[in-house]
C-alpha positions, 0 to 999 in steps of 0.5 A, a space after each residue: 695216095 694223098 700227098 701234101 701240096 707242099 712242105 707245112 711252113 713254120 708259124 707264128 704265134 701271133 701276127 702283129 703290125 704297127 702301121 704308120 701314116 705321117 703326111 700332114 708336116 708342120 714344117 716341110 711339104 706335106 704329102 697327100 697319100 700317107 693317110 689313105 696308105 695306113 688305111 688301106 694297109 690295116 684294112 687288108 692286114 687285118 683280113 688276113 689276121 694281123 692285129 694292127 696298131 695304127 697311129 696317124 700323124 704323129 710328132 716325136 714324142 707320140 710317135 716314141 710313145 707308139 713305138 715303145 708301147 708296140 715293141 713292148 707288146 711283141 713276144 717270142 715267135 710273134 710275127 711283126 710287121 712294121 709298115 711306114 708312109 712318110 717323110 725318110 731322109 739318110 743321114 751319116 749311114 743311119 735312116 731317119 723316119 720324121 715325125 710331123 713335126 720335125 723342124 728345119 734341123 741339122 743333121 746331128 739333130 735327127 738323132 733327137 729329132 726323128 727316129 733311126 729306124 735301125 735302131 728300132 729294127 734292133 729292138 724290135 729284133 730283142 724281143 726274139 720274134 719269129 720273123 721282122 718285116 718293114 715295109 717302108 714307103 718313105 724314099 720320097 725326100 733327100 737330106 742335102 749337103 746343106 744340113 738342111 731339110 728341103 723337100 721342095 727345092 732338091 738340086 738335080 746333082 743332090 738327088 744321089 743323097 735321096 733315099 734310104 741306106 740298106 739296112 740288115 737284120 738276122 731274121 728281118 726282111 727290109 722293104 723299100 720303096 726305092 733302091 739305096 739312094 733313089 728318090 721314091 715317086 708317087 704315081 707313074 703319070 704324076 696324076 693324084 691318086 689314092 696311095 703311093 706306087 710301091 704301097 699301091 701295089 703292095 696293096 695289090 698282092 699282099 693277102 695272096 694265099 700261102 705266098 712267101 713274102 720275097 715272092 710277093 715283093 718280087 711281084 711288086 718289084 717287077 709293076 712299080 717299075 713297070 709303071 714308073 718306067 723304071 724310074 723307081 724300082 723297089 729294094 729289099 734286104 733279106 735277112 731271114 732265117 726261114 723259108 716259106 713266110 706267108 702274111 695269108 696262110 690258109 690250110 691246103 687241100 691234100 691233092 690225090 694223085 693216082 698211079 
């Protein structure tokens, strides 16, 4: 008789993801990877059927301009995908994405600033989409006890403030390129290459056919840390309600099995 290979997942109504590349800073060091990180990202989203916006280099106010014209384009039971490769730095419990032209500021000022990406995970979650999904490759910075930016001169006993607080949300999965408070590297060997570690491998698996998102980021877990010797090892909050999340879902062939 013919059975199903597996149990049918839940879909979404549509797929769509905002991805991001800020590398050319006005203010702070300028990263080299963002550019080629949102490229490569699009292509391999689009592939495998996600509408993407993708908007590059952006100073604050653009940058609000995107976020509010994506927020506002979502619907209920879309699936969303948030993707960023930048300058991040953790400030009093909340996460800041920069934009590029972020200045040399004090704490208090991130708020104007920059953008908390919680508060952008709530309103993303306020639209009532399927499932949430950020993917954030930007623990590459830390914000110092001397409430000033400097990405350039980090003290080796600052480096516990580096990276990105875990963050939560009912029905989102959270990312990161590196565990809560671990500064995130580029590549293992330090050489130049195309894109960021944690991007490079997500680039990898991401349109692995009928594979749930926790399984994917499971493998990209286990080669970045592999190849950075364990000095980065990503990290991801999982707050899904659903079970079976494929990015790639492709019709199964029924299988025959025979008494």
């Amino acid at each position: 008789m013919a059975t199903s290979a597996s149990a049918t997942p839940t879909k979404a109504k549509r797929k769509l993801a905002l991805v991001m590349g800020i590398g050319k800073y006005q203010n702070i060091v300028a990263l080299s990877n963002p550019e080629n990180d949102a490229d490569d990202m699009t292509s391999e989203l689009k592939s495998i059927g996600f509408t993407v916006t993708k908007a590059l280099h952006l100073t604050r106010d653009k940058m609000d301009s995107v976020l509010e014209e994506f927020k506002k384009s979502i619907q209920q039971s879309d699936m969303v995908l948030f993707y960023f490769a930048g300058h991040g730095v953790q400030w009093k419990e909340q996460n800041y994405l920069l934009p590029a032209d972020i200045p040399n500021v004090s704490g208090i000022d991130l708020n104007e600033k920059a953008i908390n990406a919680q508060r952008f995970l709530d309103d993303l979650n306020d639209r009532k989409p399927f499932v949430t999904i950020f993917l954030l490759d930007c623990c590459r910075t830390s914000y110092h006890t001397t409430f000033q930016i400097d990405v350039q001169n980090a003290k080796t006993e600052e480096s516990k403030l580096a990276g990105f607080k875990e963050m939560q949300g009912a029905g989102a999965l959270i990312a990161f390129a590196c565990a809560p408070g671990i500064p995130a590297i580029d590549t293992a060997t330090g050489q130049v290459q195309r894109n960021g570690l944690f991007t490079k491998y997500l680039l990898r698996h991401i349109k692995t056919p009928n594979e749930d998102i926790r399984m994917i980021l499971s493998v990209v877990r286990k080669e970045v840390r592999q190849d950075s010797k364990s000095r980065q090892i990503p990290f991801v909050s999982d707050g899904l309600l659903e079970k079976n999340i494929y990015l790639c879902d492709q019709p199964r062939r029924p299988t025959n099995v025979h008494n």
